[in-house]
N, C-alpha and C positions, 0 to 999 in steps of 0.2 A: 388703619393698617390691617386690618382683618380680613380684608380682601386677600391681600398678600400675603399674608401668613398663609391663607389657605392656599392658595396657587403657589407658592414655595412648597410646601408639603403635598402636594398634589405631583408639581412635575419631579420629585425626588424618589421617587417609586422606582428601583431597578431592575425588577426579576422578568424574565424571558417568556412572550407568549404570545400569538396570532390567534386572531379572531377568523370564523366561520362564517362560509358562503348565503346566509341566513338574513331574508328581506324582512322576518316578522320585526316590529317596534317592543324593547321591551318592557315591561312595567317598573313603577317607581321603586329603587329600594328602599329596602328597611331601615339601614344604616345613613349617614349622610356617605354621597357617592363622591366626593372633592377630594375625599382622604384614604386612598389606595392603603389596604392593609398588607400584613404580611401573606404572602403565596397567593399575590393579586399579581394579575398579568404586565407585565413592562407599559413603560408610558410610550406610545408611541407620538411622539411630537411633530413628525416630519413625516409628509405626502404627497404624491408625484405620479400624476397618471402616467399611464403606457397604454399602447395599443389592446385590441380587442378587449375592456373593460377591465385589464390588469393595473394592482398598484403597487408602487413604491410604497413603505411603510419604512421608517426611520426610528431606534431606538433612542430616548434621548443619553439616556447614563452610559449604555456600550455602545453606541455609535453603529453599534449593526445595521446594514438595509435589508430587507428581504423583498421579494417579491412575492406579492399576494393573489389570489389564492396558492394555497401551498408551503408558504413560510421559505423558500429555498433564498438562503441569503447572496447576496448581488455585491457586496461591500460590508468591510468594516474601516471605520473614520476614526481616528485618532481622535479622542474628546478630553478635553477637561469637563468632571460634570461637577454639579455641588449647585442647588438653590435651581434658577433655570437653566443654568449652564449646559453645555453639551449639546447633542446631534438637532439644529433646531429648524433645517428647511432643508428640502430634496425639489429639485425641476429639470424636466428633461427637456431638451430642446427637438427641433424636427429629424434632427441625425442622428436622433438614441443618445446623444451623451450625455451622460449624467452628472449633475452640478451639487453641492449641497454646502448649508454654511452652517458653523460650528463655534464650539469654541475651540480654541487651540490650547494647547499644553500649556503655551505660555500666557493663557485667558485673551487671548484676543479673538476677537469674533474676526475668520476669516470663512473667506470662500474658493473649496478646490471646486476641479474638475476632476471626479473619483471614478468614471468610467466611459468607454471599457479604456484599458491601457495602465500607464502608471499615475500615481493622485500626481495633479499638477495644480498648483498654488495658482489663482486670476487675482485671489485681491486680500490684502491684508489692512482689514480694520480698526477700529478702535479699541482699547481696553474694552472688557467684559467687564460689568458686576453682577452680583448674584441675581437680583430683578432687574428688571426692564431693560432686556439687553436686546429685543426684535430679533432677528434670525430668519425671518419665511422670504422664502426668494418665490418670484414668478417669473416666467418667460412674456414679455412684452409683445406686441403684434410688430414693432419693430426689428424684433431680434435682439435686443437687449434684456440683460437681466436684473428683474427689480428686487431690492433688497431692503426690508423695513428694519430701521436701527430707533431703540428705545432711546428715551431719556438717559440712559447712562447713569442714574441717580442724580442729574441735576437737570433738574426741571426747570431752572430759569435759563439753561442755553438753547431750550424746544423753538425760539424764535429766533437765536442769533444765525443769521444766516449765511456765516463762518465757522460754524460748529455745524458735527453733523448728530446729533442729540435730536432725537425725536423727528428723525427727518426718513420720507421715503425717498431712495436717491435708484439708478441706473450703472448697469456697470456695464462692459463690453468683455462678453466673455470666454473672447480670444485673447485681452489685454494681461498684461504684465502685473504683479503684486500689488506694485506701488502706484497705480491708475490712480486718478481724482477720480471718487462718479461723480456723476448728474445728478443734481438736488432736483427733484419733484417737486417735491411739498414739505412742509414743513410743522412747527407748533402740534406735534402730537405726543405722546406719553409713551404709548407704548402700540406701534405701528405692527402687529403681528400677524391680526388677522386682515388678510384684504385680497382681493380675487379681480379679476377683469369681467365682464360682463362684454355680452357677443357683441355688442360696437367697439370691445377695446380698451373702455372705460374702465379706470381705476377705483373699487370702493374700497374704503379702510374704516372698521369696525376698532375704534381704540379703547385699549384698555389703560384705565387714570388711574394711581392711587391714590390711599383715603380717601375723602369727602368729594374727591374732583372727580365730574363729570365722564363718562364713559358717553362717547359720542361714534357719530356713523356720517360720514362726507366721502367727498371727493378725495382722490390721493395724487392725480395729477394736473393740479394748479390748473384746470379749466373753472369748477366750479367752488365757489368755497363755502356754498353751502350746508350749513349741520344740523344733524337730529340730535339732539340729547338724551340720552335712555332716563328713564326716570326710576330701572328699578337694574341696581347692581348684578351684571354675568362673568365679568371679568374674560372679554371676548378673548377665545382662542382659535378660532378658526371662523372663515366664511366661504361659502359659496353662490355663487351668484347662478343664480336658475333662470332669469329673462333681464330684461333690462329695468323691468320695476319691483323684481321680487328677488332675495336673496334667504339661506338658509345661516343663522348667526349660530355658532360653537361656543359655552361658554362653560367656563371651569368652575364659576362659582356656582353660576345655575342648575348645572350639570344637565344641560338640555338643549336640544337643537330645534330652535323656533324659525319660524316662516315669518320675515317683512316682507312688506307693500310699500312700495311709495306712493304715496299721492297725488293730488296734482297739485297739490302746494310745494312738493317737491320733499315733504315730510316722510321718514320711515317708520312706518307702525307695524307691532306686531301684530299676523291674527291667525298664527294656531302654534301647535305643538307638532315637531317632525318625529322624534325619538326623543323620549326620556333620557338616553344612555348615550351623554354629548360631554369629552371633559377637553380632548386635546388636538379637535381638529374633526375637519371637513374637508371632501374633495368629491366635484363632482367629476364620475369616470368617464373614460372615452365611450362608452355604451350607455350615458346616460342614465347609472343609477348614482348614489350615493357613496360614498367611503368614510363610517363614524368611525373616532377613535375614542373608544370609552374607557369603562374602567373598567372591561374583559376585553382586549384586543381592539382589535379592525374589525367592522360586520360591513356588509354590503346592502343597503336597504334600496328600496323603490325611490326615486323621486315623485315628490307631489305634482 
C-alpha cells in the first residue's frame, strides 16, 4: 500500500499555479518529488489539447480549468475533492466543446459538458472512493467518449462483466445522465492513464495496488496482450508518440519515460523524457509535450 499512500498524498496538493512556456528537461530534485509540499503549485490532474498547440490544464481540488499558456481560466467544476477525488479528465471534441469528469458533491464520479454554455450533466456514474476511482476521458475516432473507471476498492468485480469496476467503457456525449456505456475492456485496477495512438488504437498504462502488477495492453478488447512493468510508477498519464512508442507519466517514479514495442509485441523502456512527471501527459496539437509536475504545466519538445 505504499504506493498509495504516496499517490494519495501527491494528488491532495491544493494551491493555485501554471507552468511556463519552457522546452528545457529538468534536473532530478533534492527532496522526493511525489509529495507536493506547502506553497507548491496545484496538482493539475486533467488535460485536453486545443488548437494551435494550446492546452486545457484542470485543477484537481478546485476544479478550475485554465487555458495554457497564460493561466486564463475557461471553467470552474463543481468537485468534491479528498484523496483522488475531484477535477480528474478534460476532452474536447472537434466542435470546441468541452467535456470533463469529476467527482460530484455527492462523490459520484460524473461527466458534464462544461463548455461554452451552461454545465449540462451526459452521465452519471458510480460512487467514487478515495483511490482508484479513474476519471481520464478521451475522444474516440468514433465520436464517442472514452472514460476509464477504477476498481472502486474492489478488485474482485475488475472481471464481473456486470459491474463496471475497473472497466474502460464508451459514452455518447449527447446522451442523457442515466445512458448505459459501452464496456471496452475490462479486468484492470486502475484505467487512468491511456491515449489512442494514430490508427485509433487504445493503450492503457494501469495502475495495481500493493504487490499487483502495473501492466501496459490494449484498452479496446482487440488485443489482450500485456507487459508487466517490473519496477513500480504508479501510471498517471500516457502519450502515445507513434504506433510502437509511447511516453508513460508516473507519480511514483516521478518521471516521463520513452516505451518501444517490440516485435514480440513487448513494451520496454529505453530512456528518460523529463525527470519532472507526477500527474499527467498530453501530446499537443503542435506536436510538443504537455508535463504536469510538481511546478505546473511545462511544455517540452517531443523526442
Amino acid at each position: 500500500m505504499v504506493r498509495l499512500a504516496l499517490l494519495l498524498l501527491a494528488l491532495s496538493a491544493a494551491l493555485v499555479g501554471c507552468g511556463d512556456d519552457n522546452a528545457a528537461e529538468r534536473t532530478e530534485q533534492d527532496d522526493d518529488p511525489r509529495v507536493p509540499q506547502a506553497g507548491d503549485p496545484a496538482v493539475f490532474s486533467a488535460l485536453a489539447a486545443l488548437p494551435e498547440g494550446r492546452v486545457l490544464a484542470g485543477e484537481l481540488v478546485s476544479g478550475t480549468v485554465r487555458e495554457l499558456p497564460g493561466g486564463r481560466v475557461v471553467a470552474r467544476v463543481p468537485v468534491k475533492a479528498g484523496g483522488q477525488r475531484g477535477l480528474l479528465g478534460l476532452a474536447v471534441d472537434d466542435d470546441g466543446r468541452i467535456y470533463a469528469a469529476s467527482t460530484a458533491r455527492d462523490l459520484t464520479l460524473v461527466v458534464d459538458r462544461i463548455a461554452p454554455g451552461e454545465r449540462e450533466r451526459i452521465y452519471n456514474g458510480p460512487k467514487s472512493t478515495e483511490l482508484g476511482i479513474g476519471g481520464h476521458i478521451v475522444f474516440a475516432e468514433d465520436g464517442r467518449l472514452l472514460l476509464g473507471i477504477g476498481d472502486l476498492g474492489s478488485s474482485k468485480l475488475i472481471d464481473d462483466a456486470d459491474a463496471l469496476n475497473g472497466k474502460l467503457v464508451s459514452l455518447d456525449p449527447d446522451g442523457p445522465p442515466d445512458q448505459d456505456p459501452r464496456i471496452l475492456s475490462g479486468g484492470w485496477h486502475n484505467p487512468f492513464a491511456f491515449d489512442l495512438d494514430p490508427k485509433g488504437r487504445v493503450w492503457i498504462a494501469d495502475n495495481a495496488p500493493g504487490a499487483l502488477p502495473e501492466r501496459i495492453g490494449r484498452g479496446d478488447g482487440e488485443d489482450r496482450s500485456i507487459t508487466v512493468l517490473r519496477t513500480d510508477r504508479a501510471p498517471s498519464g500516457v502519450a502515445m508518440l507513434s504506433t510502437r512508442e509511447l511516453a508513460l507519466c508516473g507519480v511514483v517514479s516521478g518521471k516521463l519515460e520513452r516505451f518501444r514495442r517490440d516485435d514480440a509485441g513487448r513494451w520496454r523502456p529505453v530512456g528518460t523524457i523529463s525527470r519532472d512527471c507526477l500527474y499527467g501527459v498530453l501530446e499537443t496539437s503542435d506536436g510538443r509535450l504537455a508535463v504536469s509536475g510538481s511546478d505546473g504545466v511545462r511544455f517540452i519538445t517531443k523526442p
